[in-house]
LUMLUM-307173 format. One line per field, with one value per residue (C-alpha): residue in one letter; x, y, z. Coordinates in nm, 2 decimals, padded with zeros to 4 digits. Layout:
! residues N
residuo	(A:...) .
X	(X:...) .
Y	(Y:...) .
Z	(Z:...) .
END
This chain:
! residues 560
residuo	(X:X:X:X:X:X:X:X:X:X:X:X:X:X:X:X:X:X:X:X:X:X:X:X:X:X:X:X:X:X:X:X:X:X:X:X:X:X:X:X:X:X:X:X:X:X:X:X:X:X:X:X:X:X:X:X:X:X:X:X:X:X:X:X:X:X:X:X:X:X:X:X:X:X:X:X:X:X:X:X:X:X:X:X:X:X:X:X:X:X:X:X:X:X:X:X:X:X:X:X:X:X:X:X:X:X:X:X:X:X:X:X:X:X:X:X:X:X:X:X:X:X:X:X:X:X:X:X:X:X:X:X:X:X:X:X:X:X:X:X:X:X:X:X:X:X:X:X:X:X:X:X:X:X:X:X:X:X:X:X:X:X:X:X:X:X:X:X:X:X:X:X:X:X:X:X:X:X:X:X:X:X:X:X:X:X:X:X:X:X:X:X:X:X:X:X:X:X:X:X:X:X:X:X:X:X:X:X:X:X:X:X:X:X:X:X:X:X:X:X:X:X:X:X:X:X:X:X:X:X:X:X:X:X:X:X:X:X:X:X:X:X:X:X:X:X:X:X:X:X:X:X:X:X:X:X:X:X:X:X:X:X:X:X:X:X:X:X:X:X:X:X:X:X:X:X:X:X:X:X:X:X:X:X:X:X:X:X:X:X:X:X:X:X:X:X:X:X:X:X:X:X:X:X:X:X:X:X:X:X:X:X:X:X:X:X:X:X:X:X:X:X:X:X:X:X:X:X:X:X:X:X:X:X:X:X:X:X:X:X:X:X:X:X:X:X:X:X:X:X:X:X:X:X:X:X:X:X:X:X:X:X:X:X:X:X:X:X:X:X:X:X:X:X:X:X:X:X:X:X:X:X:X:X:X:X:X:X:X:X:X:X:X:X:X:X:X:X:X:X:X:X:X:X:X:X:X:X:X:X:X:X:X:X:X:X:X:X:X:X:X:X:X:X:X:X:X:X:X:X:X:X:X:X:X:X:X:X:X:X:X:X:X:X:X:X:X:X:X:X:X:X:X:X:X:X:X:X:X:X:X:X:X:X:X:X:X:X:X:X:X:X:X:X:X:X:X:X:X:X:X:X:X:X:X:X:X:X:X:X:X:X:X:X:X:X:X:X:X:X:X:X:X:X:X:X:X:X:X:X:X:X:X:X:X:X:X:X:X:X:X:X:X:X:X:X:X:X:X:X:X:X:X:X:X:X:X:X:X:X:X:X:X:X:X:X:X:X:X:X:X:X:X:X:X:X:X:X:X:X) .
X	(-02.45:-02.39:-02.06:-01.89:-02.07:-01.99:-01.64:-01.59:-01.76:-01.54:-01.23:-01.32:-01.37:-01.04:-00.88:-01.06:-00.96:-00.61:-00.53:-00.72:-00.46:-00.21:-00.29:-00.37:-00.01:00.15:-00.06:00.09:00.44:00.36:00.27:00.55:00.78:00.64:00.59:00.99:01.06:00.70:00.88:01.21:01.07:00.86:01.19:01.34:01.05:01.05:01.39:01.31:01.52:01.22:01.44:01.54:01.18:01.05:01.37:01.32:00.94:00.99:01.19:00.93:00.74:00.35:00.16:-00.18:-00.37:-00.22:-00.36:-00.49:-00.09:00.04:-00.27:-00.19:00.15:00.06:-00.11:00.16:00.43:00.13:00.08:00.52:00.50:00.19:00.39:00.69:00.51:00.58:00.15:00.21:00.38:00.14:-00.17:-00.06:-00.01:-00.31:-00.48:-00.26:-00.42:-00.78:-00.74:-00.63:-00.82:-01.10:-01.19:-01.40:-01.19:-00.86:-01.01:-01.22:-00.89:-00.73:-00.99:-00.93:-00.58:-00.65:-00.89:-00.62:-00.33:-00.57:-00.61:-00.26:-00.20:-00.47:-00.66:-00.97:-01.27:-01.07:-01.07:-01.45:-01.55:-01.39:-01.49:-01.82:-01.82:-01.67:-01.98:-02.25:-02.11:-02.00:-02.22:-02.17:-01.77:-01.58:-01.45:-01.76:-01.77:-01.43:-01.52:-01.83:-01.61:-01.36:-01.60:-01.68:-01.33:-01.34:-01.64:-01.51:-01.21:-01.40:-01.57:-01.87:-01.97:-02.33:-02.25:-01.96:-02.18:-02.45:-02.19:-02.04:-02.42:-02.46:-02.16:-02.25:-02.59:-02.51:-02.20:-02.21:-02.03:-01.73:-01.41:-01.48:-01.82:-01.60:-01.40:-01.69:-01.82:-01.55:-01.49:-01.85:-01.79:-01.45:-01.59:-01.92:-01.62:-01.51:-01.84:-01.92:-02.18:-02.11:-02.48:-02.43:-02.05:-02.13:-02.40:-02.14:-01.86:-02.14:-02.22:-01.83:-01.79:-02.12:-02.02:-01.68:-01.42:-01.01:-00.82:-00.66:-01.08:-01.17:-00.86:-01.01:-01.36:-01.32:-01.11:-01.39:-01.65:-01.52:-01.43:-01.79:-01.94:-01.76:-01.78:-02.19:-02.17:-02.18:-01.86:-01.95:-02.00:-01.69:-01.47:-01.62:-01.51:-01.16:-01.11:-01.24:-00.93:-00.68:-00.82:-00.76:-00.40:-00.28:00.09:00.18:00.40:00.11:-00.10:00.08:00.12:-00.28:-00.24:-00.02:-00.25:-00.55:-00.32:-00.26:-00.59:-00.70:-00.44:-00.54:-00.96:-00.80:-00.99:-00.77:-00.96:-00.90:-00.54:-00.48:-00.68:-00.53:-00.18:-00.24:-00.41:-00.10:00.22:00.16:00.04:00.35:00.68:00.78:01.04:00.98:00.60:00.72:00.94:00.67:00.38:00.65:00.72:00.40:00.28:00.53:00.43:00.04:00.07:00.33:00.03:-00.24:00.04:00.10:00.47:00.53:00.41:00.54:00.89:00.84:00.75:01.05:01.28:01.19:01.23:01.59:01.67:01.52:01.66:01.93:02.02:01.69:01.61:01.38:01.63:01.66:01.27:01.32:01.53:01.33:01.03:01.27:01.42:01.01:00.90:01.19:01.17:00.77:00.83:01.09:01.38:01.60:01.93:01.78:01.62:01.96:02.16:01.87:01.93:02.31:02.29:02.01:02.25:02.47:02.17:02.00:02.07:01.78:01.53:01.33:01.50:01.22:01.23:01.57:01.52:01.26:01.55:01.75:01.49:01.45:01.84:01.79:01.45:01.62:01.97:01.75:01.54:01.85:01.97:02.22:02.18:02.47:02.44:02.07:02.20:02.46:02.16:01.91:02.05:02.14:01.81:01.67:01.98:01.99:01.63:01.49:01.15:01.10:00.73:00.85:01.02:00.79:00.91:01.25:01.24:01.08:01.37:01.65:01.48:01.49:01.83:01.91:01.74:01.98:02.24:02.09:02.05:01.72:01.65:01.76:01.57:01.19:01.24:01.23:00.92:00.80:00.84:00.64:00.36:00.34:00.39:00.08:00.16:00.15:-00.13:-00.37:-00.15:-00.03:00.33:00.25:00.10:00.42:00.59:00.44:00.43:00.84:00.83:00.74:00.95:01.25:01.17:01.07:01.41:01.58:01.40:01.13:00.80:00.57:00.69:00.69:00.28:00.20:00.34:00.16:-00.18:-00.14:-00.17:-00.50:-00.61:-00.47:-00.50:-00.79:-00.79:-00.43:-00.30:00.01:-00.28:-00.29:00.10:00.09:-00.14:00.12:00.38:00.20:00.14:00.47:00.53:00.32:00.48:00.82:00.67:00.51:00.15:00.06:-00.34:-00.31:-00.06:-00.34:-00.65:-00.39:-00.29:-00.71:-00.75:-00.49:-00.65:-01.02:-00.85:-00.99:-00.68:-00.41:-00.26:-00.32:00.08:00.07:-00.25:-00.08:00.20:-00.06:-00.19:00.15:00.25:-00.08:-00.06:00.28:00.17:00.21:-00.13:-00.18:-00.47:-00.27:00.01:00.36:00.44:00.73:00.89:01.25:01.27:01.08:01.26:01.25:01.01:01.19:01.59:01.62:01.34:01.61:01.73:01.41:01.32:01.59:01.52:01.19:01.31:01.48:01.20:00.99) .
Y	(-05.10:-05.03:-05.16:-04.89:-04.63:-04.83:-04.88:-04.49:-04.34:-04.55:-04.46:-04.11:-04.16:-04.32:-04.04:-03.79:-03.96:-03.99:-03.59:-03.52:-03.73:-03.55:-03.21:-03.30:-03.47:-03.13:-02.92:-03.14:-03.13:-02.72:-02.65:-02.98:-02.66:-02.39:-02.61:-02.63:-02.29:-02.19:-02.50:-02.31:-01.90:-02.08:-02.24:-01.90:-01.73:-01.93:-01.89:-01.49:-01.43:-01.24:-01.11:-01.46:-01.56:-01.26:-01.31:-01.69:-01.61:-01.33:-01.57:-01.86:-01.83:-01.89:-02.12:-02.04:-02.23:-02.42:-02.70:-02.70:-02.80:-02.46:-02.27:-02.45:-02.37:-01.98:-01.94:-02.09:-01.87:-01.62:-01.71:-01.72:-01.34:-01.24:-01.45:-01.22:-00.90:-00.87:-00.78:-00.60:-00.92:-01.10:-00.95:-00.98:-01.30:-01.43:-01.24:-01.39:-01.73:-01.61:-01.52:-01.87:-02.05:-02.28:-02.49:-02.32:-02.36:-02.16:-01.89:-01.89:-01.89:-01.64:-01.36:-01.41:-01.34:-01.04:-00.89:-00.92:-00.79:-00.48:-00.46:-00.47:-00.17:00.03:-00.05:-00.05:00.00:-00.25:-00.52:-00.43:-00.46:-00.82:-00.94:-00.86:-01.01:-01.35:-01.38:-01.31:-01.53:-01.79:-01.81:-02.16:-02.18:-02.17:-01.85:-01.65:-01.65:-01.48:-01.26:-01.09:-01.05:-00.88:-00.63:-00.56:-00.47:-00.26:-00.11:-00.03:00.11:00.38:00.47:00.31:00.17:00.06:-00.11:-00.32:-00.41:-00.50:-00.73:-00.88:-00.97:-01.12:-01.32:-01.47:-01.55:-01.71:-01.81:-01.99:-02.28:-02.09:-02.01:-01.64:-01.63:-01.63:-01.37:-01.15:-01.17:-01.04:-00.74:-00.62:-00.66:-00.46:-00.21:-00.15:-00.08:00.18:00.31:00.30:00.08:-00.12:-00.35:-00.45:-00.52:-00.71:-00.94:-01.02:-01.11:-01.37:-01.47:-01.58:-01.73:-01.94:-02.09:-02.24:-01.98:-02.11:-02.05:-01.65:-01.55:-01.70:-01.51:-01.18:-01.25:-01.31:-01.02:-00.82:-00.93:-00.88:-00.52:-00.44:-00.58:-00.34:-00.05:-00.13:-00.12:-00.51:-00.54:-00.88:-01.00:-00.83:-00.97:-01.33:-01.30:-01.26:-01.50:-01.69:-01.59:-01.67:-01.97:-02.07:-01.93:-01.96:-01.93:-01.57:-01.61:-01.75:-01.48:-01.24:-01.44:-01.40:-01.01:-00.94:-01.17:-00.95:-00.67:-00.76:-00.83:-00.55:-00.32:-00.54:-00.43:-00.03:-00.09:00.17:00.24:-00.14:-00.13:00.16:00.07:-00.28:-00.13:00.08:-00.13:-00.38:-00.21:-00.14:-00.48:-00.68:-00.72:-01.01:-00.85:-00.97:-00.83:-00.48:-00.50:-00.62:-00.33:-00.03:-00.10:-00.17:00.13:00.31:00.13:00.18:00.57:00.54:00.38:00.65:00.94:01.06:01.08:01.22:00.95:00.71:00.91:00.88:00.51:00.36:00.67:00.48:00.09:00.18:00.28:00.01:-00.27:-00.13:-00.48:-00.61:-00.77:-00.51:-00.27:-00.24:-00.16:00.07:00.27:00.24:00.40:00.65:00.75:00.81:00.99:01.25:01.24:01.32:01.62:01.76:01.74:01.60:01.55:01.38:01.18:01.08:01.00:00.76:00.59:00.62:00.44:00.19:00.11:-00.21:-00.36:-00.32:-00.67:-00.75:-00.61:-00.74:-00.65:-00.42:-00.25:-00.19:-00.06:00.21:00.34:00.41:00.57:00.81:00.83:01.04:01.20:01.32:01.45:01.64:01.81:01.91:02.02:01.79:01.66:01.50:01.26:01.20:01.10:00.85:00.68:00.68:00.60:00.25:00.15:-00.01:-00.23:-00.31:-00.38:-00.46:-00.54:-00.25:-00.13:00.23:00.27:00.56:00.78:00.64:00.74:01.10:01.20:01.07:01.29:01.59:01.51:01.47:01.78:01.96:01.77:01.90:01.54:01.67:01.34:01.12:01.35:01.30:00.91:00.86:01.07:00.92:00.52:00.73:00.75:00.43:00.27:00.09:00.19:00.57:00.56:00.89:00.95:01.35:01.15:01.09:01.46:01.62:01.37:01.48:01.89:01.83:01.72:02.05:02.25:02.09:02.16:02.53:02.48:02.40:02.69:02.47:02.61:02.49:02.14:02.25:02.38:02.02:01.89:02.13:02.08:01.72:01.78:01.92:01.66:01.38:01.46:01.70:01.72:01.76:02.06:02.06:02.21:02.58:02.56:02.41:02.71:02.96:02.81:02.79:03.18:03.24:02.99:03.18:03.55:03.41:03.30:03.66:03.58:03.80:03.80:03.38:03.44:03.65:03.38:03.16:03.38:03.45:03.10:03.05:03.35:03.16:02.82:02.67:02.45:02.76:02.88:03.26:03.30:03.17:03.38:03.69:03.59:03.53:03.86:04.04:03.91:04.00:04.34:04.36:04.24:04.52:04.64:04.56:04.39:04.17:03.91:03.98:03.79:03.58:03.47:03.52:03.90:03.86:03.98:03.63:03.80:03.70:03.74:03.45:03.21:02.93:02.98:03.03:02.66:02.52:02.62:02.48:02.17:02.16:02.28:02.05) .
Z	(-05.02:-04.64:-04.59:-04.75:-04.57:-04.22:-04.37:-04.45:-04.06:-03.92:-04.08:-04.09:-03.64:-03.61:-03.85:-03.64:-03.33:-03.41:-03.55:-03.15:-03.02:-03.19:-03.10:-02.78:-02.75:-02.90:-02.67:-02.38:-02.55:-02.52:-02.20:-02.07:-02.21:-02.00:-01.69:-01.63:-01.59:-01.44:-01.14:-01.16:-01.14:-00.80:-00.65:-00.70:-00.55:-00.25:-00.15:-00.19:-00.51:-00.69:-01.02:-01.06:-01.06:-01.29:-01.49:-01.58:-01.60:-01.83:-02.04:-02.15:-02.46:-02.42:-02.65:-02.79:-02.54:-02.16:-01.96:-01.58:-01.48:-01.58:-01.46:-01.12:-01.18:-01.22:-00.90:-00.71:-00.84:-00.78:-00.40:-00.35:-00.48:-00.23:00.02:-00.04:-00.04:-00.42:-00.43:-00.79:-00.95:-00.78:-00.91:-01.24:-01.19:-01.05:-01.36:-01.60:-01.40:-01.43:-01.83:-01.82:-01.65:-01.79:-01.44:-01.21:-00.90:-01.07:-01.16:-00.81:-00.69:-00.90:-00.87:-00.50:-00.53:-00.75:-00.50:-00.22:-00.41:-00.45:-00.12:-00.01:-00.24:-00.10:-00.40:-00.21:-00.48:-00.72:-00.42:-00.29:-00.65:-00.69:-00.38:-00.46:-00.83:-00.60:-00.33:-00.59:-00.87:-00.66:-00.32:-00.27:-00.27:00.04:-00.06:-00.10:00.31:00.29:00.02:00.18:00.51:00.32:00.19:00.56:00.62:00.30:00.40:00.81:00.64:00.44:00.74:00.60:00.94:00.89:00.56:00.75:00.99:00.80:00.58:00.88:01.03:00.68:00.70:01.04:00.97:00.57:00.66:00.99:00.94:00.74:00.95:00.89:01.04:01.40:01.24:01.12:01.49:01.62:01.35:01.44:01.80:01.77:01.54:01.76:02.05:01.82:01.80:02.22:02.14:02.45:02.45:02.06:02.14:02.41:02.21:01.93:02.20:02.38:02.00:01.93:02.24:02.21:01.87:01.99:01.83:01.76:02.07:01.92:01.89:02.21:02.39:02.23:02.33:02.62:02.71:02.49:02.70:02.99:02.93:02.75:03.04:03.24:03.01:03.12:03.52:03.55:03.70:03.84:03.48:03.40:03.67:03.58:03.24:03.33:03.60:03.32:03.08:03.40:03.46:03.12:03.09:03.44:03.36:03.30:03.05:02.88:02.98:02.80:02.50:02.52:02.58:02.29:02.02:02.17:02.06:01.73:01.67:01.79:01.58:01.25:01.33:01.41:01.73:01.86:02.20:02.30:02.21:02.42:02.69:02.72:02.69:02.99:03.23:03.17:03.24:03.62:03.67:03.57:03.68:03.43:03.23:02.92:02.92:03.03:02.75:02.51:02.66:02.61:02.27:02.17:02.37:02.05:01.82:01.87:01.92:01.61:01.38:01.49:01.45:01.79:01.76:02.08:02.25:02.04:02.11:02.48:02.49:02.27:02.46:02.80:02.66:02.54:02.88:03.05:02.80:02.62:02.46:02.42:02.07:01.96:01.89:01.53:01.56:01.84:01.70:01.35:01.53:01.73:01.37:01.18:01.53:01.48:01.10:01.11:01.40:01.09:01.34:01.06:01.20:01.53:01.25:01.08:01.42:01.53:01.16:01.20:01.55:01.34:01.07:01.31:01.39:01.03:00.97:01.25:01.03:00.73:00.38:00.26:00.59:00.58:00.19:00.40:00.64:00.31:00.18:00.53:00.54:00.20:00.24:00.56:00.40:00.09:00.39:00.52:00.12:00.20:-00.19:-00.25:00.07:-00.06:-00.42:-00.23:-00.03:-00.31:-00.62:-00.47:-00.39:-00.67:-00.72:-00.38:-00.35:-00.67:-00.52:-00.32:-00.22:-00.17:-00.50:-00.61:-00.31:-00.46:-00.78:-00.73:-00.47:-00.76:-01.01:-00.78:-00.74:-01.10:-01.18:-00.94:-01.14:-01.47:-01.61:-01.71:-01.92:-01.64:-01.38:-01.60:-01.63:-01.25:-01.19:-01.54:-01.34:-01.02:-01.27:-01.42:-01.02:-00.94:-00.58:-00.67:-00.92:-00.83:-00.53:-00.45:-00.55:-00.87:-00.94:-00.75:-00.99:-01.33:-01.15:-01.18:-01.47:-01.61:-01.40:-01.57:-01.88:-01.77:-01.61:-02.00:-02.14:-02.34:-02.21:-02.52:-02.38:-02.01:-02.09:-02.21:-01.87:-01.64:-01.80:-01.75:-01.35:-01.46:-01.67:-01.44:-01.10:-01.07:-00.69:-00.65:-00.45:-00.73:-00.99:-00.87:-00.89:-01.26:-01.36:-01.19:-01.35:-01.69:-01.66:-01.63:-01.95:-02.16:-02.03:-02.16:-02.52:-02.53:-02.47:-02.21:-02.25:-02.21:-01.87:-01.75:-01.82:-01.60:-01.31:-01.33:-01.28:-00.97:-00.79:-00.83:-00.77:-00.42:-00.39:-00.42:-00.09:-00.04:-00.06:-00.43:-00.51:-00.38:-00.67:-00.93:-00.87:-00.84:-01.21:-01.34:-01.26:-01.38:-01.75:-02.02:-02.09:-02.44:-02.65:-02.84:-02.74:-02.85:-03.24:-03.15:-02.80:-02.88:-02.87:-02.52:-02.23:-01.97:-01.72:-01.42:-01.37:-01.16:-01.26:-01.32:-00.98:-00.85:-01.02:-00.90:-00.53:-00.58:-00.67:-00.35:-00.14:-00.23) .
END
């Protein structure tokens, strides 16, 4: 009576066994279907042609579930998008991977690709919360070391100094044996620089040192030591330090090399005060062209990043004379062009970009989308509005990819506006809201702010009040909220509701974000309002309250 039973569990197994097969073959057959294109969208994105990559990418139909391959697949295509700067497409990506992803390692992987997209774009709670998730879930993977230092970094730049430090102790004491317990080292000796905490600095430069640092660490260390140790009265030590660093570099060629990676590093940590200090100690000690060269422009550069644009002005004005055909010109003038452009001198601004635009092809392509962008920022300043339209409408052909394409998009819809193309004018500032880059931002409130002007602009205030209150409701803190309650005032005059225009004007004149200029106006219309207890019945035999609000709008629109 068994053999039946034996007979019918074995033939049930193979029947089982063979439908896994199957469906393990048509889950292969699947994701063999998705891993073409995923090959072809990362050829494309390694040779820089992004919309080819998003275009092919866009194009493949998912099945229910994938295997490891097209996970793996993911992330590279992923890692080619962070590569090319891409960091929105990427971070979609890399959580397209995580969803995905059902080995450990991938979605380690992936939610370390997330976090630094996020931080790329500013993103910085996103990427501290991430990196977080990563050390504690995972403290034994060879990522967790880089995670924890990352939060330092997040932490230092949030001002947060005692946290970073305490984060990058922790990373050099749990981490020791991970590349980035030399680079925590040195972040805590930089940022105790930054605090004139000369002793600490001076321990975590000896610490690096001591545990055999890459060649770029032990360059900075040493230098770092050397200058703590004089920055303490031990000039002796200080002096030692160095020799040390010339001793080991002798050629000065190479010495410079070691400079300019001290720099960088430097610049990366905002350790301003070593930057500056290194930067003018070296140019009256060289007369090796090339380093002159390399210590003016950075001399711009540096006082470029921390905003001192007169010194930036006078450091790039003097390398021009001095190397007129030197192969930092495209960035010379670059810098030369932003100084002018942020001291509001716009037509110094546009002749530095005109003499820019030979040499453009020296420069990276989203740079060069950035010096269209100033090219039209600078024209609309100068209400030159059709030269603006010429330079910005071609941007997002042009460059498809660019990071900028929020600033983009809300000078063509002040430009439309102008244009009346009211529709055409609200999608641009409508893509500045949905821009990862400009989420929160004061361009994204401007953005949705104009968005009500021009439909106050078409005459449609019920629509123009349901814009305005959405700077309210969106962006709280914005300094474009007093001006949305002005404006709605002035909305609810038109449509004959004078006791609601008053609750507004109320509110501008208590609001601690309004100027004192657009208070004065608030208070100016609201003694102007007919004094009566009840609002008017209907808005179309109400008088417009101002004769030349349109043109008034429209001027705004250009002023802004």
């Amino acid at each position: 009576m068994l053999r039946p039973a034996i007979w019918f569990c074995v033939t049930w197994s193979g029947i089982c066994l063979a439908l896994s097969g199957v469906a393990i073959a048509e889950r292969a057959s699947e994701s063999d279907a998705v891993i073409e294109p995923l090959d072809m969208a990362i050829a494309y994105a390694a040779e820089q042609r992004v919309q080819d990559a998003k275009y092919v990418f866009g194009s493949i139909e998912w099945p229910d579930r994938v295997t490891s391959d097209v996970v793996q697949r993911i992330l590279a295509l992923a890692e080619e998008a962070y590569a090319g700067k891409d960091w929105p497409w990427a971070g979609e990506l890399f959580e397209q991977a995580s969803r995905l992803a059902t080995e450990r390692d991938f979605r380690i992987r992936a939610e370390s690709g997330r976090a630094w997209c996020a931080f790329q774009m500013n993103r910085f709670e996103d990427a501290l919360a991430i990196f977080g998730r990563l050390r504690i879930e995972y403290p034994e993977h060879s990522l967790a070391g880089e995670a924890a230092w990352m939060q330092g970094r997040i932490l230092q730049r949030r001002q947060q100094f005692d946290a970073a430090l305490a984060m990058y102790h922790r990373v050099a004491r749990d981490y020791s044996d991970e590349p980035e317990a030399h680079a925590a080292r040195l972040s805590a000796a930089f940022l105790h620089v930054r605090l004139d905490q000369w002793e600490e600095a001076r321990t975590m430069f000896e610490e690096l040192l001591a545990a055999d640092p890459p060649e770029r660490l032990r360059m900075a260390a040493l230098y770092g030591s050397g200058l703590a140790f004089q920055e303490l009265g031990r000039d002796d030590m200080a002096r030692h330090a160095w020799r040390q660093l010339l001793e080991e570099y002798p050629a000065e060629d190479r010495r410079w090399a070691v400079v300019f990676e001290l720099l960088q590093h430097a610049m990366d940590e905002d350790s301003w005060h070593v930057a500056e200090r290194l930067l003018r100690e070296s140019l009256p000690s060289t007369d090796f062209p090339e380093a002159r060269a390399q210590v003016l422009y950075w001399r711009g550069h540096v006082a470029a990043r921390r905003s001192d644009w007169q010194a930036s002005r006078v450091a790039l004005e003097q390398f021009y004379q001095e190397f007129p055909q030197h192969e930092l010109r495209p960035w010379v003038f670059l810098w030369l062009g932003e100084a002018e452009f942020r001291a509001r001198d716009w037509e110094r601004a546009s002749i530095r970009w005109d003499e820019l635009e030979p040499l453009e092809g020296g420069l990276p392509r989203s740079w060069q989308g950035i010096v269209r962008l100033r090219r039209a920022q600078a024209a609309a300043h100068r209400q030159d509005w059709n030269m603006a339209w010429k330079q910005v409408s071609t941007i997002g052909r042009e460059f498809p990819d660019f990071r900028l394409s929020h600033e983009a998009d809300l000078l063509a819809g002040r430009c439309l506006l102008l244009q009346k193309k009211y529709e055409a004018a609200r999608e641009a500032w409508a893509r500045v809201g949905e821009s990862p880059s400009a989420r929160g931002t004061k361009t994204a409130a401007l953005a949705q702010f104009l968005r009500g002007e021009s439909y106050f602009e078409e005459g449609k205030h019920e629509r123009a009040l349901l814009e305005y209150a959405r700077v309210e409701t969106r962006y709280p803190d914005s300094e474009w909220q007093a001006a949305a309650l002005f404006q709605s005032g002035r909305c609810r005059e038109y449509l004959g509701e004078m006791s609601r225009a008053a609750r507004f004007y109320s509110q501008v004149q208590e609001h601690p974000l309004a100027t004192e200029t657009l208070k004065h106006r608030a208070a100016s219309r609201a003694r102007r309002l007919p004094k009566t207890s009840r609002d008017a019945p209907t808005p179309t035999t109400a008088r417009h309250p101002g004769i030349k609000t349109r043109r008034a709008v429209r001027q705004r629109a250009g002023a802004v």
